[in-house]
N, CA, C and O of each residue as an XYZ file, in Angstrom:
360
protein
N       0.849     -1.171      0.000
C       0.000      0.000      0.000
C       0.895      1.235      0.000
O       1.777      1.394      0.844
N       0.567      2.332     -1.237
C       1.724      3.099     -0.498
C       0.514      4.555      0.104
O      -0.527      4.326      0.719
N       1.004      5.962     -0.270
C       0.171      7.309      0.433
C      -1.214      7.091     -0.382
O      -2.247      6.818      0.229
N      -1.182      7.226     -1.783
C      -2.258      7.405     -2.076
C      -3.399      6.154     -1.760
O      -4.547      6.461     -1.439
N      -3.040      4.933     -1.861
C      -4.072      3.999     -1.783
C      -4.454      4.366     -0.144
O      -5.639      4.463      0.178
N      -3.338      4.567      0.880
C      -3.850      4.692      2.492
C      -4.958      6.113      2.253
O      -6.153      6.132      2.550
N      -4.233      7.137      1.694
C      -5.309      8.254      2.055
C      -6.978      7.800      1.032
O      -8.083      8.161      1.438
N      -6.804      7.073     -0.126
C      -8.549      6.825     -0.383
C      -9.069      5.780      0.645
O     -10.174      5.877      1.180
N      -8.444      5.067      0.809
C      -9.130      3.757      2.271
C      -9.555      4.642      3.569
O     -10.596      4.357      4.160
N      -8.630      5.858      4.060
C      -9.401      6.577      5.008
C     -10.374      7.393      4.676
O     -11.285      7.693      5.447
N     -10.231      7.912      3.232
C     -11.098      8.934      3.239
C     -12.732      7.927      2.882
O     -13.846      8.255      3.290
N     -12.536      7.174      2.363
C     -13.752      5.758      2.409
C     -14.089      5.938      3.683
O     -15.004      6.656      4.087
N     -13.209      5.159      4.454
C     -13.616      4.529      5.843
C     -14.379      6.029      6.632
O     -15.540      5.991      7.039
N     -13.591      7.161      6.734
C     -14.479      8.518      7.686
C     -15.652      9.413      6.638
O     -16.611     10.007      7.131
N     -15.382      9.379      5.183
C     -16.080      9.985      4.788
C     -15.491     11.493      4.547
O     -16.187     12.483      4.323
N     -14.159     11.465      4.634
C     -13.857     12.773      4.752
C     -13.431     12.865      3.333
O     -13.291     11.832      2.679
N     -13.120     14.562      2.579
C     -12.407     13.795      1.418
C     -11.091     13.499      1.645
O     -10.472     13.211      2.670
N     -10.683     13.664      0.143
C      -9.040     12.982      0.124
C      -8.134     14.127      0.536
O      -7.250     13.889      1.359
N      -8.271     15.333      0.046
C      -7.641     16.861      0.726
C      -7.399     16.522      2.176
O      -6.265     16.373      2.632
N      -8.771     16.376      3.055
C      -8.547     16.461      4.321
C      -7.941     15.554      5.127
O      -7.373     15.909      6.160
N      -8.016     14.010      4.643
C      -6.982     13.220      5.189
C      -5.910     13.132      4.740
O      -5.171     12.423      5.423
N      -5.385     13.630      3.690
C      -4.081     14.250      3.210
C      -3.567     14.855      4.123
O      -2.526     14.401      4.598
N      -4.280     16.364      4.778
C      -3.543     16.505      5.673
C      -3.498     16.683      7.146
O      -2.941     17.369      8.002
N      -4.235     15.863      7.035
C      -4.443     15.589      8.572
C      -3.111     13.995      8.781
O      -2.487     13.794      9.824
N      -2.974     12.937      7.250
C      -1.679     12.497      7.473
C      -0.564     13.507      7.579
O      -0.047     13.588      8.694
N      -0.234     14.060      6.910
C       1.039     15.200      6.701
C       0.643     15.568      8.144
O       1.658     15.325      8.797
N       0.114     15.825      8.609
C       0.156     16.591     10.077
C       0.455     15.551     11.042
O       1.013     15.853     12.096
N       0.128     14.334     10.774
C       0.188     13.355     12.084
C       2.091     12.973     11.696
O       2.902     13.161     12.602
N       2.560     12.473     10.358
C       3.807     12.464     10.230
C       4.469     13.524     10.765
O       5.362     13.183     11.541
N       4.302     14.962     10.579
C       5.454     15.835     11.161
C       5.242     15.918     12.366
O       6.261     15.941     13.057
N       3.625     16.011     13.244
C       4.497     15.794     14.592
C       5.035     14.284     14.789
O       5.872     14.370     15.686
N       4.939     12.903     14.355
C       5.715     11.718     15.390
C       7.392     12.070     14.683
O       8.399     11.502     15.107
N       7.414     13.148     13.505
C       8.910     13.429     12.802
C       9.264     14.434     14.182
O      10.053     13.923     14.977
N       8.812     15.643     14.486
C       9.147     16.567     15.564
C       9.489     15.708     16.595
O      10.681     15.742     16.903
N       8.662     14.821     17.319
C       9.081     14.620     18.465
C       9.757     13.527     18.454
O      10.313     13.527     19.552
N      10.012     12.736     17.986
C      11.481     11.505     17.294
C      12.713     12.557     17.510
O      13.611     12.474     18.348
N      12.506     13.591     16.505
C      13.932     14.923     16.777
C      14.169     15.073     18.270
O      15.292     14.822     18.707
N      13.080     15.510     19.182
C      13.254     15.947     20.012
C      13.903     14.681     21.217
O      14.083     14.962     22.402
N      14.214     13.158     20.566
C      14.220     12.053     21.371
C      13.126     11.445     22.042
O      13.340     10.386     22.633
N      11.466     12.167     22.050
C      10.996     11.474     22.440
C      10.093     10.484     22.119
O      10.193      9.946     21.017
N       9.203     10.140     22.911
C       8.249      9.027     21.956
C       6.985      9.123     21.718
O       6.278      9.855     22.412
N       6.475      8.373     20.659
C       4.983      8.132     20.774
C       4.020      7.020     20.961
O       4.093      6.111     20.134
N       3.385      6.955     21.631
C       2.582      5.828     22.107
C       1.272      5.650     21.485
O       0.434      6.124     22.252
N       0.901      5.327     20.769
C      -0.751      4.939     20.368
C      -1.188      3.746     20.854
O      -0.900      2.732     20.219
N      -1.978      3.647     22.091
C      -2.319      2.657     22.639
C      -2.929      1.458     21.810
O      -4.103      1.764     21.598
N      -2.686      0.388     21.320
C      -3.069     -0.774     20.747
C      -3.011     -0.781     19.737
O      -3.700     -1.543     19.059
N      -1.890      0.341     19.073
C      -1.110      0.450     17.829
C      -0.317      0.065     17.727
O      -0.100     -0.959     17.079
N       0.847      1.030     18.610
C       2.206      0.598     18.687
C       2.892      1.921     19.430
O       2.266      2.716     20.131
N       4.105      1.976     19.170
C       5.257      2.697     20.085
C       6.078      3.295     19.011
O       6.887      2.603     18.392
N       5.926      4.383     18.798
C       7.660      5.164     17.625
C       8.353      5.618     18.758
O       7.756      6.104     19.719
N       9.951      5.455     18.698
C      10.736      5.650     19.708
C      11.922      5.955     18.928
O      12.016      5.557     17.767
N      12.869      6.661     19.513
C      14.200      6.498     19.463
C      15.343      5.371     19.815
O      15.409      4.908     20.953
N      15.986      5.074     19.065
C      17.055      3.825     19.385
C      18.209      4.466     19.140
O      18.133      5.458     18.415
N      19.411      4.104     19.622
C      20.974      4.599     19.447
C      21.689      3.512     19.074
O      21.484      2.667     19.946
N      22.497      3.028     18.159
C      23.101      2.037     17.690
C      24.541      2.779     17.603
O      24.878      3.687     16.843
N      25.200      2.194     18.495
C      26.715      2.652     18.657
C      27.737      2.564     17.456
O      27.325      1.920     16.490
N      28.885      3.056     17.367
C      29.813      2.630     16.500
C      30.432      1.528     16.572
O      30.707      0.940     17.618
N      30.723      1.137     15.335
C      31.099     -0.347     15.381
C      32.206     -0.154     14.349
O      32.321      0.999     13.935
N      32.853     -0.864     13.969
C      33.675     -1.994     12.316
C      32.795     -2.917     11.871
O      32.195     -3.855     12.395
N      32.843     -2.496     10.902
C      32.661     -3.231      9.456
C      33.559     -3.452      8.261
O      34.685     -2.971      8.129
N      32.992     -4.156      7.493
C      33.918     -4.589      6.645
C      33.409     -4.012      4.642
O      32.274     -3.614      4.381
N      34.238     -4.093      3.844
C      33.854     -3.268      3.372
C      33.736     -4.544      1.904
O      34.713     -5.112      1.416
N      32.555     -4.695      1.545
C      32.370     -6.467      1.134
C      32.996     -6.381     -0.398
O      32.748     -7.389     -1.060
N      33.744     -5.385     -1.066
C      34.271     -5.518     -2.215
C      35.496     -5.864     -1.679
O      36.082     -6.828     -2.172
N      36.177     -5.027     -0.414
C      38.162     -5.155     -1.095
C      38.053     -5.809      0.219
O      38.988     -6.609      0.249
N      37.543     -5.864      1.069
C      37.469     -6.576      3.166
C      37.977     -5.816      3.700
O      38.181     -6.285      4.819
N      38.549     -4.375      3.618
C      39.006     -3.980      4.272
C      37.949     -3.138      5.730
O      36.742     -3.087      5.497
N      38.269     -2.740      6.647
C      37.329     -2.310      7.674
C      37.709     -1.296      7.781
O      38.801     -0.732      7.710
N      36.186     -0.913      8.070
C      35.711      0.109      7.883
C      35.105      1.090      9.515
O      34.801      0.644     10.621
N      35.117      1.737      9.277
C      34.397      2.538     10.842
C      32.896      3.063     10.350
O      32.552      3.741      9.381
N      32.332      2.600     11.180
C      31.035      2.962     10.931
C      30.319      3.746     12.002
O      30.291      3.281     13.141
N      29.813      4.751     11.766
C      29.593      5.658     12.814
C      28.440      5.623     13.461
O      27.402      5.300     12.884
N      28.493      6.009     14.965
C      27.241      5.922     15.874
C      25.863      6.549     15.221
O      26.139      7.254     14.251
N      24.564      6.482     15.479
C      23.546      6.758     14.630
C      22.337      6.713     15.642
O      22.181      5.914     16.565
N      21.632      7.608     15.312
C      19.913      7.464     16.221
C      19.332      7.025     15.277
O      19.773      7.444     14.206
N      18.317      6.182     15.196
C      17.388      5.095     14.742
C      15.642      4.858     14.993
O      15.372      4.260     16.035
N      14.652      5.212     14.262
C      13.304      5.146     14.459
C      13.071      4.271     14.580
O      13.777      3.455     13.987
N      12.106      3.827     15.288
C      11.943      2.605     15.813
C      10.453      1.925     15.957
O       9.655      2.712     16.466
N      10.084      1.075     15.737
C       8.213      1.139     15.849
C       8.243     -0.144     16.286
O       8.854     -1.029     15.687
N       7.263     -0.412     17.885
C       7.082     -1.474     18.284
C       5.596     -1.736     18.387
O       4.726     -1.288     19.134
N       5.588     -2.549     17.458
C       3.483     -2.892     17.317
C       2.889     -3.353     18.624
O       3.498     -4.194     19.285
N       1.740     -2.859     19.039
C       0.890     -3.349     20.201
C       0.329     -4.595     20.064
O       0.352     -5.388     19.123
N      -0.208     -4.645     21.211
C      -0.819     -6.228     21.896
C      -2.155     -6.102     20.678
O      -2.173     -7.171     20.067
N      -3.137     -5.249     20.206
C      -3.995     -5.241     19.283
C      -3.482     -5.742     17.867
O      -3.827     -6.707     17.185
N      -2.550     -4.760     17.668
C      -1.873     -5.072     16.235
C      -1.511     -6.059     16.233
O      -1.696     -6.603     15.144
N      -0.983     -6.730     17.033
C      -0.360     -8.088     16.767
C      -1.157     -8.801     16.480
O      -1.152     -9.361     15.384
N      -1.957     -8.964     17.265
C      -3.041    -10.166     17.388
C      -3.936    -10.103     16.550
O      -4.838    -10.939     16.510
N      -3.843     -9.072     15.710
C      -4.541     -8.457     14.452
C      -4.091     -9.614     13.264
O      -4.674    -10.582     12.776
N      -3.368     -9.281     13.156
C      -2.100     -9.738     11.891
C      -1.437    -11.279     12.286
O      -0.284    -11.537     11.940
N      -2.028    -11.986     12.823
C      -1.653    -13.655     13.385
C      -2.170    -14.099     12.178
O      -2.200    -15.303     11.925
Protein backbone atom coordinates (compact mmCIF):
# COMPACT_ATOMS: atom_id res chain seq x y z
CA UNK A 1 0.00 0.00 0.00
CA UNK A 2 1.72 3.10 -0.50
CA UNK A 3 0.17 7.31 0.43
CA UNK A 4 -2.26 7.41 -2.08
CA UNK A 5 -4.07 4.00 -1.78
CA UNK A 6 -3.85 4.69 2.49
CA UNK A 7 -5.31 8.25 2.06
CA UNK A 8 -8.55 6.83 -0.38
CA UNK A 9 -9.13 3.76 2.27
CA UNK A 10 -9.40 6.58 5.01
CA UNK A 11 -11.10 8.93 3.24
CA UNK A 12 -13.75 5.76 2.41
CA UNK A 13 -13.62 4.53 5.84
CA UNK A 14 -14.48 8.52 7.69
CA UNK A 15 -16.08 9.99 4.79
CA UNK A 16 -13.86 12.77 4.75
CA UNK A 17 -12.41 13.79 1.42
CA UNK A 18 -9.04 12.98 0.12
CA UNK A 19 -7.64 16.86 0.73
CA UNK A 20 -8.55 16.46 4.32
CA UNK A 21 -6.98 13.22 5.19
CA UNK A 22 -4.08 14.25 3.21
CA UNK A 23 -3.54 16.51 5.67
CA UNK A 24 -4.44 15.59 8.57
CA UNK A 25 -1.68 12.50 7.47
CA UNK A 26 1.04 15.20 6.70
CA UNK A 27 0.16 16.59 10.08
CA UNK A 28 0.19 13.35 12.08
CA UNK A 29 3.81 12.46 10.23
CA UNK A 30 5.45 15.83 11.16
CA UNK A 31 4.50 15.79 14.59
CA UNK A 32 5.72 11.72 15.39
CA UNK A 33 8.91 13.43 12.80
CA UNK A 34 9.15 16.57 15.56
CA UNK A 35 9.08 14.62 18.46
CA UNK A 36 11.48 11.50 17.29
CA UNK A 37 13.93 14.92 16.78
CA UNK A 38 13.25 15.95 20.01
CA UNK A 39 14.22 12.05 21.37
CA UNK A 40 11.00 11.47 22.44
CA UNK A 41 8.25 9.03 21.96
CA UNK A 42 4.98 8.13 20.77
CA UNK A 43 2.58 5.83 22.11
CA UNK A 44 -0.75 4.94 20.37
CA UNK A 45 -2.32 2.66 22.64
CA UNK A 46 -3.07 -0.77 20.75
CA UNK A 47 -1.11 0.45 17.83
CA UNK A 48 2.21 0.60 18.69
CA UNK A 49 5.26 2.70 20.08
CA UNK A 50 7.66 5.16 17.63
CA UNK A 51 10.74 5.65 19.71
CA UNK A 52 14.20 6.50 19.46
CA UNK A 53 17.05 3.83 19.39
CA UNK A 54 20.97 4.60 19.45
CA UNK A 55 23.10 2.04 17.69
CA UNK A 56 26.71 2.65 18.66
CA UNK A 57 29.81 2.63 16.50
CA UNK A 58 31.10 -0.35 15.38
CA UNK A 59 33.68 -1.99 12.32
CA UNK A 60 32.66 -3.23 9.46
CA UNK A 61 33.92 -4.59 6.64
CA UNK A 62 33.85 -3.27 3.37
CA UNK A 63 32.37 -6.47 1.13
CA UNK A 64 34.27 -5.52 -2.21
CA UNK A 65 38.16 -5.15 -1.09
CA UNK A 66 37.47 -6.58 3.17
CA UNK A 67 39.01 -3.98 4.27
CA UNK A 68 37.33 -2.31 7.67
CA UNK A 69 35.71 0.11 7.88
CA UNK A 70 34.40 2.54 10.84
CA UNK A 71 31.03 2.96 10.93
CA UNK A 72 29.59 5.66 12.81
CA UNK A 73 27.24 5.92 15.87
CA UNK A 74 23.55 6.76 14.63
CA UNK A 75 19.91 7.46 16.22
CA UNK A 76 17.39 5.10 14.74
CA UNK A 77 13.30 5.15 14.46
CA UNK A 78 11.94 2.60 15.81
CA UNK A 79 8.21 1.14 15.85
CA UNK A 80 7.08 -1.47 18.28
CA UNK A 81 3.48 -2.89 17.32
CA UNK A 82 0.89 -3.35 20.20
CA UNK A 83 -0.82 -6.23 21.90
CA UNK A 84 -3.99 -5.24 19.28
CA UNK A 85 -1.87 -5.07 16.23
CA UNK A 86 -0.36 -8.09 16.77
CA UNK A 87 -3.04 -10.17 17.39
CA UNK A 88 -4.54 -8.46 14.45
CA UNK A 89 -2.10 -9.74 11.89
CA UNK A 90 -1.65 -13.66 13.38
Amino acid sequence: MNKAELIAGIAEETGLTRSDVLKVLDGFVEEVTRTLKRGDRVALVGFGTFAVSKRKARTGRNPQTGAAIKIAARRLARFTPGKQLKSAIK
